[in-house]
N, CA, C and O of each residue as an XYZ file, in Angstrom:
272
protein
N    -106.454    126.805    169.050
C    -105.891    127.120    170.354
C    -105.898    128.629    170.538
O    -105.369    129.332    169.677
N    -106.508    129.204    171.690
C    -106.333    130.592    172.052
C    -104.671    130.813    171.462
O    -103.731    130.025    171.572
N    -104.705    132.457    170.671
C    -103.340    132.613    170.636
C    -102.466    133.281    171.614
O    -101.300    133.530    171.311
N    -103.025    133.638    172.954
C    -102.065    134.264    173.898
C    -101.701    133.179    174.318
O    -100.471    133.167    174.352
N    -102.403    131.654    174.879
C    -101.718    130.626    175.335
C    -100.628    130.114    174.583
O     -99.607    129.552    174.978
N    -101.027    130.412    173.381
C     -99.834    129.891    172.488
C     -98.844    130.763    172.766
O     -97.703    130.328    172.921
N     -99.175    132.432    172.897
C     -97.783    132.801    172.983
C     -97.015    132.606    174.173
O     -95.798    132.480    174.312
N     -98.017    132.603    175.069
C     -97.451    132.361    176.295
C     -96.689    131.077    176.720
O     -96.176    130.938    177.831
N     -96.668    130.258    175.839
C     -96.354    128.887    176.124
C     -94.753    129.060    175.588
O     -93.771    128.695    176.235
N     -94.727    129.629    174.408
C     -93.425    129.516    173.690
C     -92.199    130.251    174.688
O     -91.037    130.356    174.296
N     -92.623    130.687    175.902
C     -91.311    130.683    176.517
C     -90.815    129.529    177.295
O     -89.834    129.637    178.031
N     -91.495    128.385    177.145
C     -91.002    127.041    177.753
C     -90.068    126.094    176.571
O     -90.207    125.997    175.352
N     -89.237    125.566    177.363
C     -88.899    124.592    176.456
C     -89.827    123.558    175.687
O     -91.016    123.357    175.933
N     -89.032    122.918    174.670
C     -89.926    122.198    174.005
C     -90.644    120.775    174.442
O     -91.583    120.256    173.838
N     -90.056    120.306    175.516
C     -90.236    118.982    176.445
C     -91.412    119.256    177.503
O     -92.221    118.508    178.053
N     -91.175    120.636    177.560
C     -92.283    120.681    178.755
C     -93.793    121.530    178.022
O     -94.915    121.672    178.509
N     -93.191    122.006    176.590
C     -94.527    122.453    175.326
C     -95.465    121.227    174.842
O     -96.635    121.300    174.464
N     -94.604    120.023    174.956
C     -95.137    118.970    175.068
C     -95.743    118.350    175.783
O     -96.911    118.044    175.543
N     -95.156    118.023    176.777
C     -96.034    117.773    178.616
C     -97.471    119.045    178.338
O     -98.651    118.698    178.382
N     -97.182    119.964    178.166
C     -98.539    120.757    177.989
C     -99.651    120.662    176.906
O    -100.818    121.028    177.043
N     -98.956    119.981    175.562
C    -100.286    119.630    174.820
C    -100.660    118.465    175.042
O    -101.787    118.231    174.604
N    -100.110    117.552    175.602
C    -100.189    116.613    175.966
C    -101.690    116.274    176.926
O    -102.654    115.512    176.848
N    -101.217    117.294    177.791
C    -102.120    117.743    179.070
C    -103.886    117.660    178.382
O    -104.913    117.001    178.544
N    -103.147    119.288    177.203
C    -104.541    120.088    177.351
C    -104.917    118.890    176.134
O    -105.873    119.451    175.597
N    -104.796    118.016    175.634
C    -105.157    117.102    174.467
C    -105.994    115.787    175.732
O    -106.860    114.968    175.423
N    -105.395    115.980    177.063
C    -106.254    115.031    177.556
C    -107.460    115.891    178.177
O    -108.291    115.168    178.728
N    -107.737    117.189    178.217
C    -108.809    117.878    178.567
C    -109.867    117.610    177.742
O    -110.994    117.160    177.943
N    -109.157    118.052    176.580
C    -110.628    118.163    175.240
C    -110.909    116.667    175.598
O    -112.003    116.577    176.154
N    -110.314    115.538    175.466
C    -110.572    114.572    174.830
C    -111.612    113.553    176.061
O    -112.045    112.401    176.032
N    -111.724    115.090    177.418
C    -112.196    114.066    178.679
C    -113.529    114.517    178.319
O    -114.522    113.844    178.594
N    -113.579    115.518    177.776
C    -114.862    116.085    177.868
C    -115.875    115.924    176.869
O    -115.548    116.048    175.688
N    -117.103    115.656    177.189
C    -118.237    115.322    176.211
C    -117.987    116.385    174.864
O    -117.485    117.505    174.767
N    -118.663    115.340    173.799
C    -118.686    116.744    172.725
C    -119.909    117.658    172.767
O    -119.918    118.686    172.090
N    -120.957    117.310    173.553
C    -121.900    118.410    173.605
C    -121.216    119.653    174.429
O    -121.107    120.801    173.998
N    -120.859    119.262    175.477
C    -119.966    120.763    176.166
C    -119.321    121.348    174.967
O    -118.998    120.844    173.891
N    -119.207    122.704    175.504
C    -118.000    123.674    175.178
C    -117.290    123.936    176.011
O    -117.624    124.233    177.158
N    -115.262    123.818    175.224
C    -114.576    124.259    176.327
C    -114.246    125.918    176.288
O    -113.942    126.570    175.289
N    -114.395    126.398    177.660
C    -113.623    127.791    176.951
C    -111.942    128.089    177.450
O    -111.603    127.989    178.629
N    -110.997    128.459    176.355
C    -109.834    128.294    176.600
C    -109.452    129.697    176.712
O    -109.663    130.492    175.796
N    -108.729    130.118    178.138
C    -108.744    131.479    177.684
C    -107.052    131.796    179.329
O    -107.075    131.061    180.316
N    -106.342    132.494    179.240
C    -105.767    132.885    180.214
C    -106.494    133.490    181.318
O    -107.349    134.355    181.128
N    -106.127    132.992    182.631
C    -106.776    133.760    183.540
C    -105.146    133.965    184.356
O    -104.079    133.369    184.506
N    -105.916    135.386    184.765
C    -104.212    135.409    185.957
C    -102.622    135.433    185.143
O    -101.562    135.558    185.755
N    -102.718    135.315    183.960
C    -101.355    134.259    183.027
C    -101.608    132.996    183.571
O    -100.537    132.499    183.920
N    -102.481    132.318    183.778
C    -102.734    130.726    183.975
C    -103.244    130.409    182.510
O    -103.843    131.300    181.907
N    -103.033    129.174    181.908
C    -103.604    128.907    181.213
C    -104.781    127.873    181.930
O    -104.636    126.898    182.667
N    -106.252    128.663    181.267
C    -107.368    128.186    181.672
C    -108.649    127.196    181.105
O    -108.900    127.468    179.930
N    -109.495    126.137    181.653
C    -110.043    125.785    180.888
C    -111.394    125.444    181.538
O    -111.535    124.629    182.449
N    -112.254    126.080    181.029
C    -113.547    126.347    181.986
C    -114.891    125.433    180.872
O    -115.106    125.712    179.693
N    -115.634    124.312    181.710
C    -116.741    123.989    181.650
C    -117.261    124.016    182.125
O    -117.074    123.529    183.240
N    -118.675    124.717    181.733
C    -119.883    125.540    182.539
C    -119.214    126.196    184.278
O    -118.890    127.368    184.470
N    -119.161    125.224    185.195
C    -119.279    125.796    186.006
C    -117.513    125.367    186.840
O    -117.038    126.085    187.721
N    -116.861    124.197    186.349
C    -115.805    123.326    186.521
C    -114.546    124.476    185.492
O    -114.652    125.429    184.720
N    -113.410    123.635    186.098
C    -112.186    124.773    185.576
C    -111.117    123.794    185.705
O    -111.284    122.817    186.436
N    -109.792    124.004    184.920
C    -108.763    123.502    185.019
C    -107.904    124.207    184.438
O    -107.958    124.585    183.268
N    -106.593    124.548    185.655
C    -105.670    125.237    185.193
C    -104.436    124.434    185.258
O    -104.142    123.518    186.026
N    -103.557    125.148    183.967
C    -102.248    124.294    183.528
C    -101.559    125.743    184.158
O    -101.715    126.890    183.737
N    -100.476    125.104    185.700
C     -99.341    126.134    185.545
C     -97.908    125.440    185.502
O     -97.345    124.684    186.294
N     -97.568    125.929    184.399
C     -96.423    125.956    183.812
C     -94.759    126.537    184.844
O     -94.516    127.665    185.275
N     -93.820    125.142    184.963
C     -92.845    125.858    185.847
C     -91.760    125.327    184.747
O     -92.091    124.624    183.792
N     -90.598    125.697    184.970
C     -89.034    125.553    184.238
C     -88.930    124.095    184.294
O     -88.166    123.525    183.516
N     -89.596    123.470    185.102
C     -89.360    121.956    184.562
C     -90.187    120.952    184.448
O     -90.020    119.890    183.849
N     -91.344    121.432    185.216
C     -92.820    120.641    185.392
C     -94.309    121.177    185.255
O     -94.352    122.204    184.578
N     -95.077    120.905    185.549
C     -96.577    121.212    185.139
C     -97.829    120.696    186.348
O     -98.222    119.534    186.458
N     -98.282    121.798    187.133
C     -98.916    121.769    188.502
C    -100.200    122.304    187.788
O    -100.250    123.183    186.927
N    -101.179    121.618    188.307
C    -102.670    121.439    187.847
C    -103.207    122.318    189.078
O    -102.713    122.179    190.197
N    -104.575    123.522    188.739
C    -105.391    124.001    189.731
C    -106.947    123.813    189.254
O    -107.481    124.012    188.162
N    -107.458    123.355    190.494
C    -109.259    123.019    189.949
C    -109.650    123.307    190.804
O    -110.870    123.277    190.966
């Protein structure tokens, strides 16, 4: 896992650190294994870019809003 997402994550509680691997565990797991994902912050979004496709996890105090 990128380590700024990681750090960036640890200011959430642990319920919603969960809701987020949760998330990004259904990203990897949508995506072919020939792709590469690239995991990287954009904006402080946590980001997840294939080839030309993207998915962002933003993180609020109690829930988790998706941008593509």
């Amino acid at each position: 896992m990128n380590e700024l997402i990681k750090e960036y994550m640890n200011a959430y509680s642990i319920e919603l650190k969960e809701l987020y691997f949760a998330l990004r565990e259904l990203i990897y797991s949508s995506i072919s294994q020939k792709q590469e994902i690239e995991e990287k912050l954009w904006a402080k979004l946590p980001s997840y870019y294939v080839g030309n496709f993207f998915v962002r996890l933003i993180p609020f105090k109690d829930h988790i809003n998706e941008g593509k």
